[in-house]
N, CA, C and O of each residue as an XYZ file, in Angstrom:
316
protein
N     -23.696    -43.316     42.569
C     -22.994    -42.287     43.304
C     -23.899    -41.837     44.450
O     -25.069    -41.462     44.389
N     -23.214    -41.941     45.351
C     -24.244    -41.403     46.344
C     -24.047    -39.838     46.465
O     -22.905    -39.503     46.150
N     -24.876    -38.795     46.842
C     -24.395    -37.230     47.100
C     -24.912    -37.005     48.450
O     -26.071    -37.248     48.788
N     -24.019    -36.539     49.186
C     -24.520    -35.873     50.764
C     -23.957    -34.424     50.823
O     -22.882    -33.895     50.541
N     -25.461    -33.916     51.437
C     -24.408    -32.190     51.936
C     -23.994    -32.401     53.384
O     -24.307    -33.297     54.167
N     -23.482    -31.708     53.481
C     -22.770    -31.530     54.833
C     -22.223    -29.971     55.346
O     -22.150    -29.114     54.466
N     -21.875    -29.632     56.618
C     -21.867    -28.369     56.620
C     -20.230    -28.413     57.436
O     -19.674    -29.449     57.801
N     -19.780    -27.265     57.560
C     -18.443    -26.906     58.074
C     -18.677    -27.924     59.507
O     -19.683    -28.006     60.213
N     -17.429    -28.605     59.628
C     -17.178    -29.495     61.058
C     -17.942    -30.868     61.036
O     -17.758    -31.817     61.799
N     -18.830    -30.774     60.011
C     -19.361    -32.386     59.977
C     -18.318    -33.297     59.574
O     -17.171    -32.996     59.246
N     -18.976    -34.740     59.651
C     -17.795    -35.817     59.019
C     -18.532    -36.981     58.588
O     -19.427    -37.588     59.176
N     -18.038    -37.178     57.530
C     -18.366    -38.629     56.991
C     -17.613    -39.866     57.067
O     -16.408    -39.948     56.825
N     -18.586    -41.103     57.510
C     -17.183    -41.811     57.723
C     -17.535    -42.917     56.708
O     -18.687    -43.142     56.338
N     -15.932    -43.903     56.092
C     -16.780    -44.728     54.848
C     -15.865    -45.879     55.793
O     -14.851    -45.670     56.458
N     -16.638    -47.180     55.580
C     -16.163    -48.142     56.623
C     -15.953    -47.998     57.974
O     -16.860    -47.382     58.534
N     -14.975    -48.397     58.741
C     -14.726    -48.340     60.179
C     -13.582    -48.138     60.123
O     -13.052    -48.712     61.074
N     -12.363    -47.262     59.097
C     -11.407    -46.850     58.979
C     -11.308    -45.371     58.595
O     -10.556    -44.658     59.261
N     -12.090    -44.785     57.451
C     -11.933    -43.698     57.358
C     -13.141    -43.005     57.475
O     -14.325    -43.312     57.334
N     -12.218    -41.475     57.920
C     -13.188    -40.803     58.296
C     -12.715    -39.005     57.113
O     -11.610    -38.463     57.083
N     -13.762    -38.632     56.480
C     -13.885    -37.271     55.931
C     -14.411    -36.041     56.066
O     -15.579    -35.790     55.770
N     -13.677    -35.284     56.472
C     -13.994    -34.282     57.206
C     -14.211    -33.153     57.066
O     -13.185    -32.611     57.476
N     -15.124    -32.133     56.638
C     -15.304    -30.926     55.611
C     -14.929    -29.969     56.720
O     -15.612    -29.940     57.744
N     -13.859    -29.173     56.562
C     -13.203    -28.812     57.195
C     -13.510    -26.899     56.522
O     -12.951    -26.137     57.310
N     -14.226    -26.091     55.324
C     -14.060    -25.150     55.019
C     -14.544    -25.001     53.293
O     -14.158    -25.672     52.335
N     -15.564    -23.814     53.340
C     -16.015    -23.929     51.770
C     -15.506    -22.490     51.501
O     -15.912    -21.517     52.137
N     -14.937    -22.452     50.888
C     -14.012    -21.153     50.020
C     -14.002    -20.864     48.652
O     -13.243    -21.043     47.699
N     -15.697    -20.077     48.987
C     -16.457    -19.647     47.355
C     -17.045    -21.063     46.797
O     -18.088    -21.610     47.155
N     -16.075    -21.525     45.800
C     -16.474    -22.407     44.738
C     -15.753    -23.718     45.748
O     -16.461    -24.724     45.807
N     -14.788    -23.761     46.315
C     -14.084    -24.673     47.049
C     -14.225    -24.850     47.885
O     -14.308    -23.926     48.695
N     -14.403    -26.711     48.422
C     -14.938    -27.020     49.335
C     -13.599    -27.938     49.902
O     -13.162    -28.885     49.249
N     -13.008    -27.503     51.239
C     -11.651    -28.088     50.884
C     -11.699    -29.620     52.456
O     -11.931    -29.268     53.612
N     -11.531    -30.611     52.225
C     -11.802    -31.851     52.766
C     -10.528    -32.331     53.886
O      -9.561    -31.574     53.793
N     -10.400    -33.147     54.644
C      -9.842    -33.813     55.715
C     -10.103    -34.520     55.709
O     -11.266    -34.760     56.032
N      -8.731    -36.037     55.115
C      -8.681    -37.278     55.454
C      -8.109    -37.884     56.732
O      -6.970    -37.643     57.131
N      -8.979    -38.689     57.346
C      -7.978    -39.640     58.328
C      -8.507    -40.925     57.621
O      -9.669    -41.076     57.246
N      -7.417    -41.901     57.480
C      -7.734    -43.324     57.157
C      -5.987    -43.696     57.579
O      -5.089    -42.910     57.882
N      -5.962    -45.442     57.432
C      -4.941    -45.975     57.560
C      -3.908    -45.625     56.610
O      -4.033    -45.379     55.410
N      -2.609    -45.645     57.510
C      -1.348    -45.304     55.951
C      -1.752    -46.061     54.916
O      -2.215    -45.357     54.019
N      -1.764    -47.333     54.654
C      -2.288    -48.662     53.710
C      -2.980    -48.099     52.435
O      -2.766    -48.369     51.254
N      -4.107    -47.011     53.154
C      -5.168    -46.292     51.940
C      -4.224    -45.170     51.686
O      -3.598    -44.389     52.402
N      -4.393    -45.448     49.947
C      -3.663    -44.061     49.495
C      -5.104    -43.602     49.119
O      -6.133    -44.254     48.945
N      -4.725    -41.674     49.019
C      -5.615    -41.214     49.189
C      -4.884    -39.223     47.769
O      -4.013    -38.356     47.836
N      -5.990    -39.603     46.841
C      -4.851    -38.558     46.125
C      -6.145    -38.360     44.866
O      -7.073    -39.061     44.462
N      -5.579    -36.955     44.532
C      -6.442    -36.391     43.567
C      -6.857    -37.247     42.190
O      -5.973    -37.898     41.634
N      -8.151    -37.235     41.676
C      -8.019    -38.112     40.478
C      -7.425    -37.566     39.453
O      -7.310    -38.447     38.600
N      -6.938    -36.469     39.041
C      -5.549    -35.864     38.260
C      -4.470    -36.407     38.259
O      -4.002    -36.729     37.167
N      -3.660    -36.711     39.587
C      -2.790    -37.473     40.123
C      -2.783    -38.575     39.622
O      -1.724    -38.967     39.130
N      -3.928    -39.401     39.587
C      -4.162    -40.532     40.060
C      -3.691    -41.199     38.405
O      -2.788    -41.968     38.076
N      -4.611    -40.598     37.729
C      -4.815    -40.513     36.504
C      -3.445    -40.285     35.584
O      -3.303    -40.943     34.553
N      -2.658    -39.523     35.922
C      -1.355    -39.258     35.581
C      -0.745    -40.843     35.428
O      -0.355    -41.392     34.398
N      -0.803    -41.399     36.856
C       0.501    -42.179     37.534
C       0.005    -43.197     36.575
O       0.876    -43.625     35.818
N      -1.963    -44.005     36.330
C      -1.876    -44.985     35.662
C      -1.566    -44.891     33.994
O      -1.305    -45.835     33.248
N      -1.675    -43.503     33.661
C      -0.813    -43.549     32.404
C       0.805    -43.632     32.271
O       1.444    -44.108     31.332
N       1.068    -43.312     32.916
C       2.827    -43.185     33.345
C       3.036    -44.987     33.146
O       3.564    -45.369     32.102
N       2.676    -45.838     34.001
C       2.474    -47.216     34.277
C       2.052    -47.928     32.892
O       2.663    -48.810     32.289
N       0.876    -47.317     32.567
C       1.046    -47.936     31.007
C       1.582    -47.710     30.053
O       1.617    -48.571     29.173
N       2.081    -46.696     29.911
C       3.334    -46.140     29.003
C       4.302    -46.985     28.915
O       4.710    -47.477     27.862
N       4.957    -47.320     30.625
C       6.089    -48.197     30.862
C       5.926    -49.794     30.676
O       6.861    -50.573     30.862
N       4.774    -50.143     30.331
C       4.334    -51.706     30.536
C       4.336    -52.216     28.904
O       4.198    -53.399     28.591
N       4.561    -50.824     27.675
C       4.197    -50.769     26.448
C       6.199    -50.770     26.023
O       6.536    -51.172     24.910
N       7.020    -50.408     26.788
C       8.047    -49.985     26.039
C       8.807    -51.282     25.751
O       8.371    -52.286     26.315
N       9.856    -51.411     24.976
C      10.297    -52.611     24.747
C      11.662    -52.656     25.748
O      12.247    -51.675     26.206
N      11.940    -53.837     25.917
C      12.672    -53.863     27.050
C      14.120    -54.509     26.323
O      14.635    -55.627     26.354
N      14.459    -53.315     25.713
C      15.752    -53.082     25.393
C      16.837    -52.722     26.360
O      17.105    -51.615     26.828
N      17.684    -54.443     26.661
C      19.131    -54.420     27.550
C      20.030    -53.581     28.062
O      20.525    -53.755     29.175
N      20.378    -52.390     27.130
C      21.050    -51.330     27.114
C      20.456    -50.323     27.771
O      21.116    -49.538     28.452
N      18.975    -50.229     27.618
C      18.143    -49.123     28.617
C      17.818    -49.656     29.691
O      17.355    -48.917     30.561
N      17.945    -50.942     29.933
C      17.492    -51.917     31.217
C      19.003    -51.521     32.343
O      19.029    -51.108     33.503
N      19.986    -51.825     31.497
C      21.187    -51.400     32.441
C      21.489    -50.035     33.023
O      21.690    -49.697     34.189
N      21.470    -49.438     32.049
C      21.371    -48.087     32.336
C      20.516    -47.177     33.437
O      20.828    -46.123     33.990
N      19.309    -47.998     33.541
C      18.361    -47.635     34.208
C      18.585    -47.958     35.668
O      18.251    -47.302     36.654
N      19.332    -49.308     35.577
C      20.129    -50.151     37.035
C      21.515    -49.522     37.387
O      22.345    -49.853     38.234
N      21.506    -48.519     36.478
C      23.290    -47.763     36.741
C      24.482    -48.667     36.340
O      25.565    -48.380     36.850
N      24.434    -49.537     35.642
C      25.268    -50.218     35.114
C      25.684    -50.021     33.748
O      24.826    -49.455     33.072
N      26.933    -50.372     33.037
C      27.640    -50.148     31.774
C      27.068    -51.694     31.265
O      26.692    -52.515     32.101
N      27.054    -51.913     30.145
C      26.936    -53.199     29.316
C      27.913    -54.115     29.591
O      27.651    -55.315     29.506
N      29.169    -53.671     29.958
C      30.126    -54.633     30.259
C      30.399    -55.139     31.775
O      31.187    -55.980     32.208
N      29.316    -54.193     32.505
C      29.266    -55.033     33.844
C      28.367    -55.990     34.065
O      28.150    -56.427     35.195
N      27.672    -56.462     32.843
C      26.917    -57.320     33.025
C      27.507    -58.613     33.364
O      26.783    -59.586     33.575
């Protein structure tokens, strides 16, 4: 892990795409500014963390026909 301080208006940049920008420290909170390409998602590790359990949840369920259609908005008999 690397650690850098930095002070209000500095910026860090990682590659030759993004750039991070400490924009304000409020008490305990130090609140940040991304620019990078749309391409990079860019999101809390709470978030993040959520979505790859969500994903493995769904990769575990059995892929029962009736919930497969349903899910496509279809009745069993429009199959």
């Amino acid at each position: 892990m690397l650690v850098l301080k930095r002070k209000v208006g500095e910026i860090i940049r990682i590659g030759d795409h993004i750039e991070v920008h400490v924009l304000a420290v409020e008490g305990e909170v130090l609140k940040l500014g991304f620019v990078a390409p749309r391409h990079v998602s860019i999101m809390r590790s709470e978030i993040y963390e959520a979505i790859r359990q969500e994903n493995l949840q769904a990769g575990k369920q059995e892929n029962d026909p009736k919930r497969l259609l349903h899910l496509l908005g279809r009745k069993p008999n429009d199959a």
